[in-house]
C-alpha positions in Angstrom: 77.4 92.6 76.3 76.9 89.4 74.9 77.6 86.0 76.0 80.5 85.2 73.9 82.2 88.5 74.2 81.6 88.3 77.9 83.4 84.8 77.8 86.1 86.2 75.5 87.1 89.5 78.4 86.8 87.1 81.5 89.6 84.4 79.9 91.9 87.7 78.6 91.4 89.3 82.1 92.7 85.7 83.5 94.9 85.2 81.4 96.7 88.5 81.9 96.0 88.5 85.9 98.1 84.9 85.6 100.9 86.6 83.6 100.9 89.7 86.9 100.7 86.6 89.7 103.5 84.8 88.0 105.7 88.2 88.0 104.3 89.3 91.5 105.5 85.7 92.4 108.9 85.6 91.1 110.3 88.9 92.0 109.6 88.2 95.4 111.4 84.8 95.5 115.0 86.6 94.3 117.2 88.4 96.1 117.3 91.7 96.5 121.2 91.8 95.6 120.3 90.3 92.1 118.2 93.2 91.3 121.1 95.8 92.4 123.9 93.9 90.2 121.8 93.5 87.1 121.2 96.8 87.1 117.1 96.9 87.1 115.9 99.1 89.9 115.7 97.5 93.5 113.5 94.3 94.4 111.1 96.4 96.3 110.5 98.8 93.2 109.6 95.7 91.5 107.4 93.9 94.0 105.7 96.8 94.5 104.9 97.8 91.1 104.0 94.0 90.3 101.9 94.3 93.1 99.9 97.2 92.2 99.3 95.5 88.6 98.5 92.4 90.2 95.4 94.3 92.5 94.6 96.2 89.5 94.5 93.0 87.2 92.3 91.5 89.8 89.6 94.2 90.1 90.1 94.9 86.5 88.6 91.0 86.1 85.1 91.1 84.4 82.4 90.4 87.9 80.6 86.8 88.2 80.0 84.4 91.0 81.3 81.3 91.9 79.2 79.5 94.5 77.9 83.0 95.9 81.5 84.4 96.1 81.7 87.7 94.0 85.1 87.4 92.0 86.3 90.4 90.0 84.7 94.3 89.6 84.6 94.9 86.2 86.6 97.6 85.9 87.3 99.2 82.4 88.8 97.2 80.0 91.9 99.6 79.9 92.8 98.8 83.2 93.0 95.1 82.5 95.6 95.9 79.0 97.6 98.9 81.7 97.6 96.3 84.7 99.8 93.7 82.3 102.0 96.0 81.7 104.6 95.9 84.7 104.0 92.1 85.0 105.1 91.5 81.2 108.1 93.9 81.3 109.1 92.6 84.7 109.4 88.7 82.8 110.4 89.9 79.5 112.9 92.4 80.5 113.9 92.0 84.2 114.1 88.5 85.4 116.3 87.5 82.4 119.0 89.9 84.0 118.4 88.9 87.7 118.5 85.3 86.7 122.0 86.4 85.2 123.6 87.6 88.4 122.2 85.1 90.7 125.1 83.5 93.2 126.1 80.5 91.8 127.9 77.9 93.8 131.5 77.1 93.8 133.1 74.3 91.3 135.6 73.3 94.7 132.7 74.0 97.4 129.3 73.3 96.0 127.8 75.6 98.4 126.5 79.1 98.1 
C-alpha cells in the first residue's frame, strides 16, 4: 500500500472512529427515560451497540506507532465502513428524538 493511500485510510478510519466516540459519548450522557418515550429502543441497546462499533472502529484503525505505542490493528477495511454504521444512525436518527422528550423545566419553577 502506498504512502498516500495509507494516509488517506488512517484519517477515514479516524474520522469515522470520531463519529462512533461522539455517539458512544452522547447516548451515555441521556437518560434512560428519553430513550423509552421517544420510542427508539432502550439506552442500554444503544450504548451497547455504540460501544461495539466504537471497539470495532478502533481495531478497525489502519496500525502505526506513536512514540512506541502500537495504535490501531488494521483490520479490513469493511469493518471500518460496518463499525460507522450504529454510531451514524444513532446521531442521525436517534438523538434527534431523545433530545425531543428530554424533561424540560417548569415556566413557574425553573427546576427539573
Amino acid at each position: 500500500m502506498g504512502l498516500i493511500t495509507f494516509y488517506v485510510f488512517l484519517g477515514l478510519a479516524l474520522v469515522g472512529f470520531a463519529i462512533e466516540a461522539w455517539a458512544l459519548v452522547d447516548a451515555v450522557r441521556r437518560p434512560a427515560h428519553s430513550f423509552v418515550t421517544a420510542e427508539k429502543r432502550t439506552k442500554v441497546f444503544w450504548v451497547s451497540l455504540t460501544a461495539v462499533g466504537a471497539l470495532i472502529g478502533y481495531l478497525a484503525i489502519p496500525g502505526f506507532s506513536v512514540f512506541g505505542v502500537r495504535i490501531g490493528f488494521g483490520l479490513p477495511w469493511l469493518f471500518t465502513l460496518l463499525a460507522v454504521l450504529p454510531g451514524a444512525i444513532y446521531l442521525a436518527d436517534v438523538k434527534p428524538e431523545v433530545i425531543r422528550y428530554l424533561r424540560r423545566p417548569g415556566p413557574s419553577t425553573g427546576r427539573w
